[in-house]
LOKOLVO-886461 format. One record per residue (C-alpha): x, y, z; residue in three letters; chain. Coordinates in steps of 0.05 Angstrom, whole numbers, m for minus. Example, Ala and Ser with C-alpha at 12.3 -4.5 7.8 and 13.67 -1.06 7.14 Angstrom:
<pt <246 m90 156> Ala A>
<pt <273 m21 143> Ser A>
//
This chain:
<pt <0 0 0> Unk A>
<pt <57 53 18> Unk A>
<pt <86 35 m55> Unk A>
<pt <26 47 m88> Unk A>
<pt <12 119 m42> Unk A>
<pt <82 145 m65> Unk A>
<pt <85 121 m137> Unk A>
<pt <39 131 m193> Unk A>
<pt <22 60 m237> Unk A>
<pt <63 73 m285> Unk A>
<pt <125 88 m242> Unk A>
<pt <108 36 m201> Unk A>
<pt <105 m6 m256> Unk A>
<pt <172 18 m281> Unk A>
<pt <209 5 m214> Unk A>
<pt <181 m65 m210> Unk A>
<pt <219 m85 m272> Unk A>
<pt <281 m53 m256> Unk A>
<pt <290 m97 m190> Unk A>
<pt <258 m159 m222> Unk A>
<pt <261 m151 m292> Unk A>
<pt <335 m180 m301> Unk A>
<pt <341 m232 m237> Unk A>
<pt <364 m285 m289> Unk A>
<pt <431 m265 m278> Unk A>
<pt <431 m289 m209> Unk A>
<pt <500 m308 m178> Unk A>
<pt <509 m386 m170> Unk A>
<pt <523 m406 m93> Unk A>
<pt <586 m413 m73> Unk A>
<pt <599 m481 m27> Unk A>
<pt <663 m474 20> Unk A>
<pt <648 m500 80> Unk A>
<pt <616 m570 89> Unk A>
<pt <576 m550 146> Unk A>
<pt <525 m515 89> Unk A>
<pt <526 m567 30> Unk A>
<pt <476 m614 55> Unk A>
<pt <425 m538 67> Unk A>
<pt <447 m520 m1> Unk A>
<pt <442 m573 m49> Unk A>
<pt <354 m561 m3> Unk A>
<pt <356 m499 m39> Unk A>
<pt <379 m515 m100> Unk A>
<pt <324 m569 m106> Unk A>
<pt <270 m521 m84> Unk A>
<pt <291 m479 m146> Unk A>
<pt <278 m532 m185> Unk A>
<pt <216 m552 m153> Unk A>
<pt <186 m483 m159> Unk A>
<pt <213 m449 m212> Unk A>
<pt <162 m439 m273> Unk A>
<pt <96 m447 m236> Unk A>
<pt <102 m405 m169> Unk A>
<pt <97 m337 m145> Unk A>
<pt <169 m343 m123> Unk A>
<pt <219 m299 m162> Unk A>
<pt <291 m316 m178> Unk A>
<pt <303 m251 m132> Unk A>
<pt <277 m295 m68> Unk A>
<pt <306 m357 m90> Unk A>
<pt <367 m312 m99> Unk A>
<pt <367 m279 m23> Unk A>
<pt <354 m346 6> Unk A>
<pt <413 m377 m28> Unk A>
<pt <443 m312 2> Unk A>
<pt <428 m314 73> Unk A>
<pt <446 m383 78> Unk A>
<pt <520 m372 48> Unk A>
<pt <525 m310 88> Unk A>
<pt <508 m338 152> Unk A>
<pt <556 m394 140> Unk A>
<pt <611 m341 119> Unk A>
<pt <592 m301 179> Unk A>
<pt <606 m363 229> Unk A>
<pt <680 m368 205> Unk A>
<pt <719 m355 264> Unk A>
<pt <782 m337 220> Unk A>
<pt <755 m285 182> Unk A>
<pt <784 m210 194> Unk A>
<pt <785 m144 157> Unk A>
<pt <841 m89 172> Unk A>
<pt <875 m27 143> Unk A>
<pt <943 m20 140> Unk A>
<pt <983 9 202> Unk A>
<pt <996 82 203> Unk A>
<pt <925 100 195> Unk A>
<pt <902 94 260> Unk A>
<pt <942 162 263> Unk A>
<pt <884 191 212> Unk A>
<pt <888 193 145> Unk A>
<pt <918 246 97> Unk A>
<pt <880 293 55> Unk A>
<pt <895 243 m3> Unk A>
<pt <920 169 5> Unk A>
<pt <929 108 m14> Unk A>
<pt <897 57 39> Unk A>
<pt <906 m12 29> Unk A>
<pt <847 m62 58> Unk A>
<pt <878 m134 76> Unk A>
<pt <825 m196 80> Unk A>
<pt <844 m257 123> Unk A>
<pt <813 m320 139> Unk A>
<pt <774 m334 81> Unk A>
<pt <760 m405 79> Unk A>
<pt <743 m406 8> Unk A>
<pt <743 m348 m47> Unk A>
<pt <681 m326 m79> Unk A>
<pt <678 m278 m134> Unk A>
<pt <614 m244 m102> Unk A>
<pt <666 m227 m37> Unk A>
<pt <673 m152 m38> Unk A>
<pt <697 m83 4> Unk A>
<pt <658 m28 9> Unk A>
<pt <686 42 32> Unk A>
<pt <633 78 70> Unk A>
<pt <621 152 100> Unk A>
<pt <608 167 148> Unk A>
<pt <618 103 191> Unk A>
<pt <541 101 213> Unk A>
<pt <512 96 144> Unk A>
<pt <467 42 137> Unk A>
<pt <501 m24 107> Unk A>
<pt <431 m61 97> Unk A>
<pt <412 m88 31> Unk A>
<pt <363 m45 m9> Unk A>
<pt <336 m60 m72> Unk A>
<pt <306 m8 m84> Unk A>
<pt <380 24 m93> Unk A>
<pt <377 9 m168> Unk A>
<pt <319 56 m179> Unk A>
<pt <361 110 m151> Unk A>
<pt <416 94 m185> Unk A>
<pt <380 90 m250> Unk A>
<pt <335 159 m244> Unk A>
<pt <406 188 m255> Unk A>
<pt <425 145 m313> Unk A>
<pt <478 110 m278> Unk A>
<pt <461 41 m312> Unk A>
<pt <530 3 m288> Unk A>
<pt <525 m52 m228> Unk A>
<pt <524 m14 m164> Unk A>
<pt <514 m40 m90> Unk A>
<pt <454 m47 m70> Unk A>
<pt <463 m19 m2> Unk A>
<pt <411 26 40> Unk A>
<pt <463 88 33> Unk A>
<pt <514 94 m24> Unk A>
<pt <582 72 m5> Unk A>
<pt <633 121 m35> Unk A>
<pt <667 62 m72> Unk A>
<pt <669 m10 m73> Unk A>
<pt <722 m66 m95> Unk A>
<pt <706 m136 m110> Unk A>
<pt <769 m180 m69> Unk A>
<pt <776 m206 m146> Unk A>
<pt <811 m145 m163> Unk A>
<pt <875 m187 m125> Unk A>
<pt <895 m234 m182> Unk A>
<pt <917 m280 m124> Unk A>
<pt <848 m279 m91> Unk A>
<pt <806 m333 m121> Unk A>
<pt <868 m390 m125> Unk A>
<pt <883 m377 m53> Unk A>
<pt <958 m362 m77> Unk A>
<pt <964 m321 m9> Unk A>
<pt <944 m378 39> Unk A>
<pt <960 m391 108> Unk A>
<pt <951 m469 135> Unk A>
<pt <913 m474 200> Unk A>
<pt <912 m555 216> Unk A>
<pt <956 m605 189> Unk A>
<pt <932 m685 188> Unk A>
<pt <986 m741 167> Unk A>
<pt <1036 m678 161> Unk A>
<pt <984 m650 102> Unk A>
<pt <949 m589 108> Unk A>
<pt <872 m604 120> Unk A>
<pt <850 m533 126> Unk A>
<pt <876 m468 90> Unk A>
<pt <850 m398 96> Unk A>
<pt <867 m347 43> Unk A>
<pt <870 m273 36> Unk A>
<pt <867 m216 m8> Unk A>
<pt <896 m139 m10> Unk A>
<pt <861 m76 m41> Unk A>
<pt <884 m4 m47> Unk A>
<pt <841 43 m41> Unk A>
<pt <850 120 m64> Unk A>
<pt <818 161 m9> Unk A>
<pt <811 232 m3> Unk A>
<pt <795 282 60> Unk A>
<pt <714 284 50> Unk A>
<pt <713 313 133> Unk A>
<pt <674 246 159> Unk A>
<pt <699 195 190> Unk A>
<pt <703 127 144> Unk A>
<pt <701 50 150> Unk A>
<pt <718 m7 109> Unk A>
<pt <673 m60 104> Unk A>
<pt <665 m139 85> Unk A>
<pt <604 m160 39> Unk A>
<pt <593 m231 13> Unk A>
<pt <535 m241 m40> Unk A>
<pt <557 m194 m102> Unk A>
<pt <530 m123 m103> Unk A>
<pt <452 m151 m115> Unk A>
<pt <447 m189 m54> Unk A>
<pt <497 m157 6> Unk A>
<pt <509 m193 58> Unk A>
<pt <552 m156 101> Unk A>
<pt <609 m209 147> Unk A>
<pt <661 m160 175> Unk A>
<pt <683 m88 194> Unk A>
<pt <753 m50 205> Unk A>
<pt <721 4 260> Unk A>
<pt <720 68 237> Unk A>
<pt <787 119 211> Unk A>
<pt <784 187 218> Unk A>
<pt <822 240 176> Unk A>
<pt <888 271 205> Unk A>
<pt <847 350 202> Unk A>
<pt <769 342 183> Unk A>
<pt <781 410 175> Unk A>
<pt <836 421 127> Unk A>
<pt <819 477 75> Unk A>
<pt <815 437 14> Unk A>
<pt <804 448 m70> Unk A>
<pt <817 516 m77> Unk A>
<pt <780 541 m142> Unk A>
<pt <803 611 m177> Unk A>
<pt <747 650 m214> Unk A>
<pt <747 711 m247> Unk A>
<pt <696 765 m223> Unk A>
<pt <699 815 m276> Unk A>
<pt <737 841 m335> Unk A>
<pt <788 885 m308> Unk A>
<pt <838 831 m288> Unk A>
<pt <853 863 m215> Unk A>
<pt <805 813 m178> Unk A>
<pt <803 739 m173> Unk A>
<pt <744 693 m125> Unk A>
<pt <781 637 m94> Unk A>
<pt <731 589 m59> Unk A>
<pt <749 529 m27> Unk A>
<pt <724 469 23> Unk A>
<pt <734 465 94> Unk A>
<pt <710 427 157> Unk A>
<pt <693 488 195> Unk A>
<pt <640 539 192> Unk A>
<pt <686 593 224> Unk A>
<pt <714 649 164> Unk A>
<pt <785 633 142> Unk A>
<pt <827 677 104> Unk A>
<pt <864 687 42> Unk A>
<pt <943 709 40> Unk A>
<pt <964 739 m22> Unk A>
<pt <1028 772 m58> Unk A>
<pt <1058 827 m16> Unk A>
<pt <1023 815 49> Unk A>
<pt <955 827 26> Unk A>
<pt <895 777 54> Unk A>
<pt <829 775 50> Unk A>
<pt <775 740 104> Unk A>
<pt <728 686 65> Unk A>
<pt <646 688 71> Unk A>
<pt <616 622 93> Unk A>
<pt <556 587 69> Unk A>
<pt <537 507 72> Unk A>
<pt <474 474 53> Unk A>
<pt <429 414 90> Unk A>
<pt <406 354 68> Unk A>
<pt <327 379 79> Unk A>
<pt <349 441 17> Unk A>
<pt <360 376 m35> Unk A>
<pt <308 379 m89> Unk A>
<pt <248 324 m92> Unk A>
<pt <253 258 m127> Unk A>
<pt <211 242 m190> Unk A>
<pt <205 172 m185> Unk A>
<pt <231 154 m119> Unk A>
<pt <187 200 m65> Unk A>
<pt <270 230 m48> Unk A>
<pt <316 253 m97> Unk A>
<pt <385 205 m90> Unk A>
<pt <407 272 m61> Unk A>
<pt <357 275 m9> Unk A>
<pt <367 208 25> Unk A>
<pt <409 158 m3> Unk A>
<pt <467 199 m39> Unk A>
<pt <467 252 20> Unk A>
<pt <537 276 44> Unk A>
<pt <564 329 96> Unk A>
<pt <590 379 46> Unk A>
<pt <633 417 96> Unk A>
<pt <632 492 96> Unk A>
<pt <642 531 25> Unk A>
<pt <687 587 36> Unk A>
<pt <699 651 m19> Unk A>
<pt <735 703 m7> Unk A>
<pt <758 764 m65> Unk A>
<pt <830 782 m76> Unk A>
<pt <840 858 m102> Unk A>
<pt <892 898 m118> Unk A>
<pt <914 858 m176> Unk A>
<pt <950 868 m237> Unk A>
<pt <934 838 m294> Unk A>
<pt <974 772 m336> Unk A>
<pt <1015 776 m277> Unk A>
<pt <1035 714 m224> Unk A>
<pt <1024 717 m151> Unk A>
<pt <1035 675 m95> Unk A>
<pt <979 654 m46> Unk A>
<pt <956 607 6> Unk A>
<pt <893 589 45> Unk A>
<pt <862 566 110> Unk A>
<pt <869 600 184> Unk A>
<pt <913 590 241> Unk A>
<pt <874 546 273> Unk A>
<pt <857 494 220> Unk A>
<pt <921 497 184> Unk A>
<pt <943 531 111> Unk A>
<pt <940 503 41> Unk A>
<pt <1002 502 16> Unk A>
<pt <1033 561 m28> Unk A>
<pt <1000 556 m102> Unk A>
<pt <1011 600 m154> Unk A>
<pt <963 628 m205> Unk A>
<pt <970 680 m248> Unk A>
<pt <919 726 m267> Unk A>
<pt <879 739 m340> Unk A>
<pt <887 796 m386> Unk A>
<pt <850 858 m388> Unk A>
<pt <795 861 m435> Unk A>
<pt <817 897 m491> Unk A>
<pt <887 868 m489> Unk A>
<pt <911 845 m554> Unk A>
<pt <914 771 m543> Unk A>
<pt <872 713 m501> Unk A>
<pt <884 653 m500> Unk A>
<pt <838 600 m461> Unk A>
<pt <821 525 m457> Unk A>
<pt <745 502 m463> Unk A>
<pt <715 431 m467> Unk A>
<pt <653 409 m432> Unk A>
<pt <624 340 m397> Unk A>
<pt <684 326 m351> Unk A>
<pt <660 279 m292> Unk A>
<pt <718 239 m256> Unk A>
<pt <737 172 m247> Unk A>
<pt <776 131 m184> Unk A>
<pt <854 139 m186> Unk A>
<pt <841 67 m158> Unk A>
<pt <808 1 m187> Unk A>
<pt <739 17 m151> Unk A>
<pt <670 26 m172> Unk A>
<pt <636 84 m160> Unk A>
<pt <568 120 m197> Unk A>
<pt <580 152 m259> Unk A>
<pt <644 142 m287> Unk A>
<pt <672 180 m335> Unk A>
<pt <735 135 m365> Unk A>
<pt <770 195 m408> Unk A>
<pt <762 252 m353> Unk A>
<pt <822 238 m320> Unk A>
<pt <877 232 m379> Unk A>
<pt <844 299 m402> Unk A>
<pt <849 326 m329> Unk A>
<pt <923 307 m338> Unk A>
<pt <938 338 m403> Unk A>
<pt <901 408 m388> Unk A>
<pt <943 411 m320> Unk A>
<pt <1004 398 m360> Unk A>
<pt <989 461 m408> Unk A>
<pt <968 506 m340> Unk A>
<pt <1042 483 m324> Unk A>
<pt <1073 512 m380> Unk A>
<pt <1036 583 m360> Unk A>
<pt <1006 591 m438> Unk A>
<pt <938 583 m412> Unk A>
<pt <897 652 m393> Unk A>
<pt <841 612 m366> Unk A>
<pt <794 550 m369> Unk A>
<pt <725 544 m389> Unk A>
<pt <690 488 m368> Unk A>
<pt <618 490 m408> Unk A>
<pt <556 450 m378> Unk A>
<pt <568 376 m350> Unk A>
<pt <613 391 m295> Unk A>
<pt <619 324 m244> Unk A>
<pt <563 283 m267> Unk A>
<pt <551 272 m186> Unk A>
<pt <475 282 m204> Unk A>
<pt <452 271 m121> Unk A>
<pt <515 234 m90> Unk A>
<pt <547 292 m68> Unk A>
<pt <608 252 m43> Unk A>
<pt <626 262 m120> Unk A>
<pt <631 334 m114> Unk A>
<pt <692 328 m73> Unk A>
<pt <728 275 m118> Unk A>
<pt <711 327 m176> Unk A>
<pt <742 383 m143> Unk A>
<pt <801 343 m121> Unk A>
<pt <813 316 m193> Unk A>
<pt <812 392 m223> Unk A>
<pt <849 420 m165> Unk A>
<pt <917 423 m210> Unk A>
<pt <882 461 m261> Unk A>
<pt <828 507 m226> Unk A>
<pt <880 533 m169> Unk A>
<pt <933 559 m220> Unk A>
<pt <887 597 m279> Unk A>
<pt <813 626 m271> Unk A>
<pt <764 562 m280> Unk A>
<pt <695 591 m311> Unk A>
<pt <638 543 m307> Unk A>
<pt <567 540 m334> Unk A>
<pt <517 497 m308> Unk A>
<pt <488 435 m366> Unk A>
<pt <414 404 m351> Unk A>
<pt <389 371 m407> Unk A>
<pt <329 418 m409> Unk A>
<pt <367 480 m443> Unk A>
<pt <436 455 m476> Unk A>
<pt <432 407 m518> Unk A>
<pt <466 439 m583> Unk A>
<pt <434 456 m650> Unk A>
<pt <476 408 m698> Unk A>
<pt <503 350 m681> Unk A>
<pt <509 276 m724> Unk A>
<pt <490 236 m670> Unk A>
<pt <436 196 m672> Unk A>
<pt <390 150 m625> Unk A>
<pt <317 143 m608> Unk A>
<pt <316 210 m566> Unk A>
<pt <344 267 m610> Unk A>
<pt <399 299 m579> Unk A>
<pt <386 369 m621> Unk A>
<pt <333 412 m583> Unk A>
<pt <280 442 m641> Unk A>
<pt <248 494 m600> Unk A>
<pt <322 512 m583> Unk A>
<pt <346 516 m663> Unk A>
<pt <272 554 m678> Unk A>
<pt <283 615 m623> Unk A>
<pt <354 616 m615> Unk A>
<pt <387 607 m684> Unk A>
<pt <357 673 m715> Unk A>
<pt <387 703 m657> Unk A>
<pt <448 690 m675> Unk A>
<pt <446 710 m749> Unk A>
<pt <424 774 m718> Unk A>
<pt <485 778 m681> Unk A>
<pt <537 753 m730> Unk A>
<pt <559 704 m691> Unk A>
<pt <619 671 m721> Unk A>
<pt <628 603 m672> Unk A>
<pt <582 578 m619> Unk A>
<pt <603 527 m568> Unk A>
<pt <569 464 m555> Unk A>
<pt <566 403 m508> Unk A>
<pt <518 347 m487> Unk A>
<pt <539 309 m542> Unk A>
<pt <605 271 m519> Unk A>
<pt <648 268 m585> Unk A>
<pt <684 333 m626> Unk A>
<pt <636 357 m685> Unk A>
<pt <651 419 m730> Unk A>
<pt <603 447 m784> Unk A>
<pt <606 486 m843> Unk A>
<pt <577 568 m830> Unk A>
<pt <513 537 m828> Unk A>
<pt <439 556 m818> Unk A>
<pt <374 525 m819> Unk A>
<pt <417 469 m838> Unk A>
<pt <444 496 m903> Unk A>
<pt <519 509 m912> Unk A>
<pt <523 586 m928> Unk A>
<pt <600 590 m922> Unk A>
<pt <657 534 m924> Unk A>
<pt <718 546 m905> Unk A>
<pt <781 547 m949> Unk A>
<pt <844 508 m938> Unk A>
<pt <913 546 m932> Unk A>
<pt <976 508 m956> Unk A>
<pt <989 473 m888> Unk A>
<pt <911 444 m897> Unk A>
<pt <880 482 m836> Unk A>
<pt <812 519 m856> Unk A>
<pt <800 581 m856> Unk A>
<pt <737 608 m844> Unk A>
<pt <737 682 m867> Unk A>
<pt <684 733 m838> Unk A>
<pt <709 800 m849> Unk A>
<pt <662 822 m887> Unk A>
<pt <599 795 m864> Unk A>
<pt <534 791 m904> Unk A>
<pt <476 750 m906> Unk A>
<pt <509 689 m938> Unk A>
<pt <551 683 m875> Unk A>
<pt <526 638 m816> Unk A>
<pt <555 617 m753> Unk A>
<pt <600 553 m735> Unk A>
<pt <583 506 m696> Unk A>
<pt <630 461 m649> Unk A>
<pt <609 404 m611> Unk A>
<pt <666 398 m551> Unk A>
<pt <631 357 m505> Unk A>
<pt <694 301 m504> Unk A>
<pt <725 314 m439> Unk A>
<pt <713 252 m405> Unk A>
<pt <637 222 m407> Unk A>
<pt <632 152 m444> Unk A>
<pt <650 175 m527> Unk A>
<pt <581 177 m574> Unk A>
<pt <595 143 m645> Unk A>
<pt <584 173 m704> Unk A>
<pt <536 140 m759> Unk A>
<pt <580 111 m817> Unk A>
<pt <526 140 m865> Unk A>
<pt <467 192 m880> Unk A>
<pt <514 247 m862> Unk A>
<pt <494 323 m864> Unk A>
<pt <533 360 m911> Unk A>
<pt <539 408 m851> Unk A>
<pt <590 367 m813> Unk A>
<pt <658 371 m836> Unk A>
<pt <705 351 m783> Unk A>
<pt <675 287 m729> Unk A>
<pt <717 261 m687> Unk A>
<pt <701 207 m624> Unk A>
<pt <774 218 m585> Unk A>
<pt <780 241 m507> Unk A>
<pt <804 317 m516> Unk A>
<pt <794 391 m496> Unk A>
<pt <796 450 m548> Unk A>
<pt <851 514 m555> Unk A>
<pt <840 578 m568> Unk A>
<pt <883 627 m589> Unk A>
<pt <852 704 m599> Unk A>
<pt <882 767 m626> Unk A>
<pt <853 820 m661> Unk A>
<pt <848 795 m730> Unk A>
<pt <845 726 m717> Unk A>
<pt <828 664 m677> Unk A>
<pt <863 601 m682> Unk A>
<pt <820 534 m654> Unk A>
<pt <856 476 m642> Unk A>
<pt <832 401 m618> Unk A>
<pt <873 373 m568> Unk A>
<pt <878 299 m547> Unk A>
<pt <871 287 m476> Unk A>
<pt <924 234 m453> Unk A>
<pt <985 264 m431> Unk A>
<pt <1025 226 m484> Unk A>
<pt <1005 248 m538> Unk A>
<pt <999 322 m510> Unk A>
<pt <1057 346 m555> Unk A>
<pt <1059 312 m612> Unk A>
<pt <993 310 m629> Unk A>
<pt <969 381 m656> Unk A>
<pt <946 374 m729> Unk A>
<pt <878 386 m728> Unk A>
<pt <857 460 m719> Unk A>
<pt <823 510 m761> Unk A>
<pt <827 588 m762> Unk A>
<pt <777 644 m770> Unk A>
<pt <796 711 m805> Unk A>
<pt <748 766 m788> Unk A>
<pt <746 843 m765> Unk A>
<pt <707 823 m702> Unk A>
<pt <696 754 m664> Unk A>
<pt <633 731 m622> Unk A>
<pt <632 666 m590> Unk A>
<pt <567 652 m570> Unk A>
<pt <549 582 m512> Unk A>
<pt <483 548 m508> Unk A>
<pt <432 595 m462> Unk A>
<pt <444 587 m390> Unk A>
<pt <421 603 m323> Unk A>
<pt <483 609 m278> Unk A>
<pt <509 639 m217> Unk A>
<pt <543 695 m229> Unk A>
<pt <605 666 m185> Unk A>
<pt <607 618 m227> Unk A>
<pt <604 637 m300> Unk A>
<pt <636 686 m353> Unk A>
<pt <600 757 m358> Unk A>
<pt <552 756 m423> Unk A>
<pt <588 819 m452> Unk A>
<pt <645 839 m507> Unk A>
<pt <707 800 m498> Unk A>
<pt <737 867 m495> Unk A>
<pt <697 867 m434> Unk A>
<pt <711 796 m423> Unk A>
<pt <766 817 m380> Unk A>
<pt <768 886 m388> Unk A>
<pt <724 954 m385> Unk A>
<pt <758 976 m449> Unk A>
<pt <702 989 m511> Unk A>
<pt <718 953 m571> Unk A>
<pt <683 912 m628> Unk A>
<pt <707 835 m603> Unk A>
<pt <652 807 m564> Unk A>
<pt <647 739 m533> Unk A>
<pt <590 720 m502> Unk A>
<pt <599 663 m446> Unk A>
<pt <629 592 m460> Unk A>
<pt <598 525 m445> Unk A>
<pt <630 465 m429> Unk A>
<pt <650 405 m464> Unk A>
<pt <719 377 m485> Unk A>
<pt <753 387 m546> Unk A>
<pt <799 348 m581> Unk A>
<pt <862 377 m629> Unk A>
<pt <829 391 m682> Unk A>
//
């Protein structure tokens, strides 16, 4: 009756076939202990006598196989779980923990660690976990646990697990070991996320958890650390930059900068009752079972800058401790004859360890790796990250993996974002196809006339997780291509625009989300570059010219790999993103990229940036 109160038919109906819909991939019971064969080869016959004519799903048959492994497993007296010495001293802001397993009596690939925070999360089994999981479109196995664990290893993930090549001998008959135990080790990569944390033993697979054993809970060295510092740029002049970072304490911290110059941060935090409502579920994932302390987000403004010029700074307070001395340097002034600047869109993270966790994005990190390597070499202005940010969509443990995965990037150069719901960004051209379109008609009918109107020469796209670039192209006719110079790189010239000339349109939503293909026919004649490669895109602005280049996102082939690019050729230059709502703290001012970073009047305008990964083109 509650199920039927909270749900509609329909999405009652829906949920009913995610939990039962695909039990036919049940996990076969594992035997090690001859104290349970006789009760399991009882439940294996019940299967058979049941199965086709009963009420009684594979999912029952399936727990009851379950409970009676786990309670076996549960029984062994040999069985431990513990974290490597030197933790007990608390953990570092980011470190590698390795989990050691003992005892087992005999290896199942459905044995598995979960990492857990804080320590008092519920460890029950939950089916209904899938439907949370899938409201976000996370579709990959997941535990099925009341509250998400932050990550989760099967004991597999030791090639010497399952042939008890680690074994210990516990009794010897005759001079011949009669009983064995075997064990497994699994690092784990585990950042400062302020709660305390706990490692913890499951038998049964991720469908069916069955929880056997506990390491008692670890605690981080300072809960309080300031963490992820984040550089935005508030204005156009240059002489100001936001820093904002994460701390375990409500209490205002301050920023030390250059010559003895600091500035005291504003603090702000959020509770788990401000999360928005569910759809399907009666909670969003972010409401109840993806919930996380999120710490206390601190911001404070450093003035009395100069502009394209380095500084020195650190953050934090006396009484929590300091960051440790970053530099950044700051943007031009708008009006200044050159910018140059990064943008790419639909990021996410992934583990720096073998765990699963939701949503990840395979490519993010190589790309994270590449763009910090060209911060490094101080020939970026700043970074524009365009719609798609961490993918966390309600487990806001994600956030702080995000933040600590960009930190390398985002501390050193101004790091514009722009927020990416489906509802409003999905671009105006793009080849891929599927049963739900990925081009937004209402968008293309009200927006593209717009930008006619404007002389827009390139707008910036994302959603779409590949590189596309089109012809000048409206209402899906080519009105300009672009001509190649002798080194092959188009040219798009716009200097003297008329009403045969049409914006560009590049898809760079390739910075780390699963690649889309491309169909191998049907083609628009729009699309004239399509690539499916991890990558982030470069541009390089002067007066007369702007030179776009994809970049590949693995670090190895960050130098060699630069052929791809194209150039425009024009009098004046508007890059136009897909229509957003944003916080102003958080996105690029809508004005002339004279303005951009600057006061200055002047014809170059670029409206704000949206994000999605480019590739060299």
């Amino acid at each position: 009756m509650y199920l039927l109160q909270s749900f509609n038919f329909s999405s009652f109906f829906f949920l009913c076939v995610l939990l039962f819909g695909s039990s036919s991939t049940a996990l076969s019971p594992t035997v090690f202990s001859p104290s349970i064969s006789s009760s399991q080869s009882l439940v294996n016959s019940s299967i058979e006598e049941f199965k086709g004519y009963t009420a009684i799903s594979e999912f029952r048959l399936l727990n009851r196989r379950s409970l009676l492994e786990c309670s076996a497993r549960d029984q062994n007296p040999y069985l431990e779980i513990h974290i490597n010495e030197g933790v007990e001293a608390g953990i570092k802001d980011s470190q590698n923990v390795t989990i050691t397993v003992s005892g087992v009596l005999d290896p199942s690939d459905s044995d598995w660690v979960a990492m857990i925070s804080p320590s008092s999360s519920s460890v029950e089994a939950c089916p209904l976990s899938k439907a949370y999981y899938v409201e976000t479109g996370d579709l990959s196995k997941l535990p099925f646990l009341c509250h998400y664990p932050v990550k989760a290893q099967f004991l597999s993930n030791d090639p010497d697990y399952l042939g008890c090549k680690k074994q210990e001998c516990k009794s010897y008959k005759n001079g011949i070991c009669s009983l064995k135990i075997c064990s497994a080790s699994l690092t784990f990569h585990v950042i400062n996320i302020r709660t305390d944390i706990e490692f913890v033993l499951f038998t049964g697979g991720f469908n069916t958890p069955c929880l056997l054993r506990r390491t008692g809970n670890a605690v981080f060295s300072n809960s309080k650390s300031p963490l992820y510092g984040h550089l935005s740029s508030i204005d156009s002049t240059g002489d100001s930059m936001r820093l904002t970072w994460v701390s375990g304490d409500d209490r205002p911290q301050q920023v030390q900068y250059g010559d003895g110059k600091s500035q005291t941060s504003q603090v702000t935090t959020f509770k788990q009752e401000d999360m928005c409502k569910g759809y399907l579920l009666k909670k969003s994932p972010a409401e109840d079972f993806g919930w996380h302390d999120p710490g206390f987000i601190h911001s404070a403004v450093m003035t009395g800058l100069k502009p394209l010029t380095s500084y020195s700074y650190r953050y934090g307070s006396d009484s929590v401790g300091w960051s440790d001395q970053i530099q950044f340097q700051t943007p031009p002034e708008g009006g200044s004859p050159e910018l140059k600047f990064l943008a790419y869109g639909d990021m996410g993270k992934a583990p720096y360890d073998a765990s699963v966790e939701h949503y990840i994005q395979p490519g993010s990190i190589s790309v994270a790796d590449a763009i910090a390597q060209e911060v490094a070499l101080k020939n970026v202005d700043s970074i524009f990250h365009i719609r798609d940010i961490s993918y966390a969509t309600g487990f806001l443990v994600e956030w702080d993996y995000f933040l600590h995965q960009i930190a390398p990037v985002a501390s050193h150069v101004s790091y514009m974002t722009a927020i990416g719901n489906h509802e409003r960004h999905r671009p105006m051209y793009s080849s891929k196809g599927g049963l739900i379109s990925d081009v937004d008609s209402k968008l293309v009918k009200e927006v593209e006339p717009l930008l006619m109107d404007n002389k827009v020469d390139l707008v910036l796209w994302g959603h779409v997780h590949n590189y596309e670039r089109t012809c000048a192209v409206y209402q899906n006719d080519c009105k300009a291509m672009p001509r190649k110079d002798p080194n092959g790189v188009d040219i798009y010239d716009s200097s003297t625009y008329n009403a045969y000339n049409a914006p560009v349109h590049l898809v760079i939503g390739m910075a780390g989300f699963q690649l889309d293909k491309f169909p191998f026919i049907d083609v628009a004649k729009w699309s004239l570059v399509r690539i499916a490669e991890y990558g982030y895109a470069r541009f390089h602005v002067t007066k007369d010219k702007m030179m776009v280049e994809h970049q590949f996102g693995s670090p190895q082939q960050f130098l060699p790999r630069l052929r791809h690019y194209f150039r425009f050729f024009s009098a004046t230059f508007s890059i136009v993103v897909a229509p957003s709502e944003v916080d102003d703290q958080l996105q690029p001012e809508k004005v002339n990229s004279c303005r951009f970073y600057g006061k200055k009047p002047c014809n170059e305008s670029i409206a704000q940036v949206s994000n999605h990964t480019g590739q060299p083109e």
